[in-house]
C-alpha positions as CSV (number, residue, x, y, z in Angstrom):
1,X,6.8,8.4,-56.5
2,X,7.2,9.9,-53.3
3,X,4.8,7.7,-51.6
4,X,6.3,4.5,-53.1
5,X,9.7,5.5,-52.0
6,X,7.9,6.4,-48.1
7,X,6.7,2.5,-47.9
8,X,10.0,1.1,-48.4
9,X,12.2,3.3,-46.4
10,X,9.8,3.0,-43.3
11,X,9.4,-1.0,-44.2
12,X,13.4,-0.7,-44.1
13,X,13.7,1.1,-41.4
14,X,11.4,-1.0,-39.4
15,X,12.9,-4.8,-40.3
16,X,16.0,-3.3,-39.0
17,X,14.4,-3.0,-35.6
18,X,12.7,-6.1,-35.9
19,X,16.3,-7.7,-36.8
20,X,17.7,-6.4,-34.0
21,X,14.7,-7.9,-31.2
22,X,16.0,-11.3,-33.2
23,X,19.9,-10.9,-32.4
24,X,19.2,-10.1,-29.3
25,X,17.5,-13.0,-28.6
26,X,20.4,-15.3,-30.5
27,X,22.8,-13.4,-27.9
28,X,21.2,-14.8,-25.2
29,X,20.6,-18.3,-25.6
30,X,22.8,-19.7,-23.7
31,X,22.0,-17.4,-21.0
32,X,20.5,-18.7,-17.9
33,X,17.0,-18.2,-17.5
34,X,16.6,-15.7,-20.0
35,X,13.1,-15.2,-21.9
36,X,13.1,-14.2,-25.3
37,X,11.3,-11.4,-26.6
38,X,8.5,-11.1,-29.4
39,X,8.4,-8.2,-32.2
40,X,5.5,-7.9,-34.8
41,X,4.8,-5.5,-37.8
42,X,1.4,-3.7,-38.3
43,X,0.1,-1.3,-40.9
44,X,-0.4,2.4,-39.8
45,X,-2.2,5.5,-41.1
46,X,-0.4,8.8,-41.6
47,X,-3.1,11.3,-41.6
48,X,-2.3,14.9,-42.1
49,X,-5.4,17.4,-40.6
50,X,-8.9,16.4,-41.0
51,X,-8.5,14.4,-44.3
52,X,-8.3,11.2,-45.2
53,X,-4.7,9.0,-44.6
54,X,-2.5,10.1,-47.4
55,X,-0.3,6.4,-47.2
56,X,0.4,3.9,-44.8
57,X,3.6,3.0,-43.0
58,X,5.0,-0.1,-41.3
59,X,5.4,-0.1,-37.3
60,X,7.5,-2.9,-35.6
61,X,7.2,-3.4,-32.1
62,X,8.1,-5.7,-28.9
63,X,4.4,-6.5,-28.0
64,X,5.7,-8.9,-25.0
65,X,7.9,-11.7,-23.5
66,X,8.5,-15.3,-23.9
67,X,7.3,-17.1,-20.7
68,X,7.8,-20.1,-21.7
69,X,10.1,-22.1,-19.0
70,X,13.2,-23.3,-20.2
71,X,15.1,-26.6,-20.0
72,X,16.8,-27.6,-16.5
73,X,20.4,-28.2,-16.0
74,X,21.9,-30.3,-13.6
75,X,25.3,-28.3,-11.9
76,X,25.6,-29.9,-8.1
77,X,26.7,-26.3,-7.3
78,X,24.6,-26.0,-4.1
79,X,24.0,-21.9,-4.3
80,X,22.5,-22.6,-7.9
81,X,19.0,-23.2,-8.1
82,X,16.5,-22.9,-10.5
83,X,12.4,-22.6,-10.4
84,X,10.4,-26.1,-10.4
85,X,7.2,-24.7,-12.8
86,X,5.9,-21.1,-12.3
87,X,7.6,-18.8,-10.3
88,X,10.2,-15.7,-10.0
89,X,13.1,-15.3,-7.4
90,X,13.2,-11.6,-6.3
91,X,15.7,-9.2,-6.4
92,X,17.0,-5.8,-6.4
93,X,17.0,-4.3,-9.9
94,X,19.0,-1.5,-11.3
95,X,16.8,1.2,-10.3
96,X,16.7,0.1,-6.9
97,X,13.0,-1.1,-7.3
98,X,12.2,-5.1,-7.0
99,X,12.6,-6.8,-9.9
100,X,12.3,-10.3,-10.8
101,X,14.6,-13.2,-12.4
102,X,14.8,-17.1,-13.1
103,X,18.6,-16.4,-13.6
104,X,19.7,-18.7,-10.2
105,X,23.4,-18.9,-10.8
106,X,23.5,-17.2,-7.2
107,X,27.0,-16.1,-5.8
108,X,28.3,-14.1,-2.5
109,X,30.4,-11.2,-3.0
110,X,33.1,-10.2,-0.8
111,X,30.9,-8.8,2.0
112,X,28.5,-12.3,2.0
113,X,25.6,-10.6,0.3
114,X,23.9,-13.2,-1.9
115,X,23.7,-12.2,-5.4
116,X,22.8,-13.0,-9.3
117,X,25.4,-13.7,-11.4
118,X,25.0,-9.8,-12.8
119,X,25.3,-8.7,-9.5
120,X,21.7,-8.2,-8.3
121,X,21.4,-8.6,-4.8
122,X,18.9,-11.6,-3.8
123,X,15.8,-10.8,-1.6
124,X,14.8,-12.6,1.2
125,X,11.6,-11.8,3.4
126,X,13.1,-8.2,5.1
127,X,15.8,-7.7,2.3
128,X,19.1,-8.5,0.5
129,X,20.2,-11.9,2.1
130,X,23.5,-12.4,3.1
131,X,25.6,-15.3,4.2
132,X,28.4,-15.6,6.6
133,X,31.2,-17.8,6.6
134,X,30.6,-20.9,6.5
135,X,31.3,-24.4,5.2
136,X,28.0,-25.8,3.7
137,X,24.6,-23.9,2.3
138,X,21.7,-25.5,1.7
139,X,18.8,-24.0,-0.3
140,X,15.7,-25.8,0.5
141,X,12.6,-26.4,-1.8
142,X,10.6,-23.4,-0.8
143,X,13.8,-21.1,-0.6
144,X,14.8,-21.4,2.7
145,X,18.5,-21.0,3.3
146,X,20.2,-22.6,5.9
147,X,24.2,-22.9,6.6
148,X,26.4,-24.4,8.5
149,X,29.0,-22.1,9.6
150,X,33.1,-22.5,9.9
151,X,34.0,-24.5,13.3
152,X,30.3,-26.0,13.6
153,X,29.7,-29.9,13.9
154,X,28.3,-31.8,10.8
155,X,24.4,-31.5,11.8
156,X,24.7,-28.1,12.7
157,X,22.3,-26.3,10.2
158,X,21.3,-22.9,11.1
159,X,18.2,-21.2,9.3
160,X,19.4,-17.5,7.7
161,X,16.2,-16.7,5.7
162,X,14.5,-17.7,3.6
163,X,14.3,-16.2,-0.4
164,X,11.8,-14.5,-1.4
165,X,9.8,-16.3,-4.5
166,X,6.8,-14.5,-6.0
167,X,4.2,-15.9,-8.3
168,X,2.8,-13.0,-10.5
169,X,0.6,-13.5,-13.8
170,X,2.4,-13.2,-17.1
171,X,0.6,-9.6,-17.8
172,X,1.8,-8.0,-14.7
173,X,5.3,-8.1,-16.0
174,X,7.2,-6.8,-17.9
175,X,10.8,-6.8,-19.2
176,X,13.2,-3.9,-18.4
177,X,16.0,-2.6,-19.8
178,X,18.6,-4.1,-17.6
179,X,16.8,-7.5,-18.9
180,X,15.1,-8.2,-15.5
181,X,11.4,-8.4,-15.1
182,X,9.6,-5.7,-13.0
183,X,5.8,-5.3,-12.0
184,X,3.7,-2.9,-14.0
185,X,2.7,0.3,-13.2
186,X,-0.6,0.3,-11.5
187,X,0.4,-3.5,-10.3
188,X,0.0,-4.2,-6.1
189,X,3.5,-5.5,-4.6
190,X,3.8,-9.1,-4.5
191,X,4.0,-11.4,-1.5
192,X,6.2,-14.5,-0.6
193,X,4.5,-17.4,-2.7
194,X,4.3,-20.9,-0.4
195,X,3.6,-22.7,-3.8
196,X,6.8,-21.9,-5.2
197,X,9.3,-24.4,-5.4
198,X,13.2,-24.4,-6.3
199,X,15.6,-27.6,-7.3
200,X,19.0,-27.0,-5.5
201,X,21.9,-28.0,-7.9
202,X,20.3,-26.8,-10.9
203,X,19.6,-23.7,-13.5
204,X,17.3,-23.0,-16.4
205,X,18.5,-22.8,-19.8
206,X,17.3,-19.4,-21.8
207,X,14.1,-20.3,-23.7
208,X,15.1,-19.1,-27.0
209,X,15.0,-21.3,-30.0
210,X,17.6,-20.8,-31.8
211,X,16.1,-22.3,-35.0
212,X,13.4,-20.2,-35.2
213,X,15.2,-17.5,-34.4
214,X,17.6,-18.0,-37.5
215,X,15.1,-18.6,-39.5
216,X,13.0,-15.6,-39.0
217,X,16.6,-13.5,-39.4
218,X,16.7,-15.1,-42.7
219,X,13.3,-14.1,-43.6
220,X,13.6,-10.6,-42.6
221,X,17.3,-10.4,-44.2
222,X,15.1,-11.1,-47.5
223,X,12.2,-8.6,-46.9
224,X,14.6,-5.6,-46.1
225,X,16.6,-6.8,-49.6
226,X,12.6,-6.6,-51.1
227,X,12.4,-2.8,-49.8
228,X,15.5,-2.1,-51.3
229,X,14.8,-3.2,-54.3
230,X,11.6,-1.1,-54.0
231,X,13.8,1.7,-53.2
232,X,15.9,1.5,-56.3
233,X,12.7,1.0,-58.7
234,X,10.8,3.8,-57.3
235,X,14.7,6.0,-58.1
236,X,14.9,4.4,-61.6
237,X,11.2,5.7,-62.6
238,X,11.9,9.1,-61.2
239,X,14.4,8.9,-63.6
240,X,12.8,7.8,-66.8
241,X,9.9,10.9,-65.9
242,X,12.3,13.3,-65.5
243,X,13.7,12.4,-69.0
244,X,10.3,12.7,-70.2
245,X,9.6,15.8,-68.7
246,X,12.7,17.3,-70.3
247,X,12.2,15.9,-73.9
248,X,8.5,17.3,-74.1
């Protein structure tokens, strides 16, 4: 009995997780340049000292990230921008360490420094970029920003810096807890990429699919109802036995 009732509490206890990877995900699609996450289930072995495994338990798990690139958006906003194809826009992550994002709703605060929409400051070649005064910004394709400042004639374009735009491989990154990507561990910094591009005026959707993401709610709403039922079965014959143990 006691093994019956062990696979559906841990089957429970695990769709819950596995539900929660899901909402997540349906939180954030309308969130710009946000990649969803993946979760799987897998059988594993409880073994107890040398013997054999007495019973088997569920595990679910994030094995990885979404990098599928997400629809553009057109916004004319000239400090948003968003990557043309492969690509990450660096900046400085919670922990202080480089982290990367596609989120390019970019904004100044009160001091000029140029940041994310959360508040991550944007990094250029030798640091956080900021921007002065000024009465026009242009972002160029590779991520060069140039700005014409208060007072200046119309063709007066000055050169600040230029962002810094990385190209890693999908399996050097991974997703932190703040919900930015960071390099990892064992992983060699990363240099400006020249291939990189970035469309002025635009931002990337979230890639989360909101269908599929229902849908897989729905159909771990009904297996977690499945181990409950389980649950209750397993109760009921402990039951009847004990009733059985007590008449004989």
């Amino acid at each position: 009995m006691d093994k019956a009732l062990y696979l559906a509490m841990t089957g429970a206890k695990h769709i819950e997780r596995a539900q929660a990877v899901h909402a997540n995900n349906m939180a954030n699609a309308t969130t710009t340049g946000f990649r969803a996450d993946f979760e799987q289930a897998r059988a594993m072995s409880v073994y107890y000292g040398d013997g054999l495994p007495s019973r088997t338990y569920s595990l679910a798990e994030n094995p990885g990230t979404d990098f599928t690139m997400g629809s553009l958006a057109e916004t004319g906003r000239e400090l948003d921008v968003a990557i043309d194809g492969p690509g990450w826009i660096a900046v400085q992550g919670a922990n202080g360490k480089e982290a990367y994002t596609r989120a390019g709703a970019l904004q100044t605060n009160a001091l000029g420094q140029l940041q994310t929409a959360d508040g991550r400051a944007v990094l250029g070649e030798s640091g956080p970029l900021t921007i002065p005064p000024n009465e026009k910004v242009q972002i160029a394709q590779d991520g060069t920003l140039s700005v014409r400042e208060l007072g200046q004639a119309p063709n007066a374009l000055g050169q600040l810096g230029r962002i810094k735009l990385v190209n890693p491989k999908d399996s050097q990154l991974q997703k932190g807890e703040d919900g930015a990507m960071y390099l990892r561990a064992g992983q060699p910094a990363l240099k400006i990429d020249d291939t990189v591009r970035v469309k002025s005026g635009f931002i990337e959707n979230s890639n989360v699919n909101i269908v599929d993401e229902f849908t897989n709610v729905i159909a771990l709403a009904r297996q977690f109802d499945m181990h409950l039922k389980l649950m209750r079965t397993t109760e009921e014959n402990n039951s009847s036995a004990t009733k059985l143990l007590q008449v004989s």
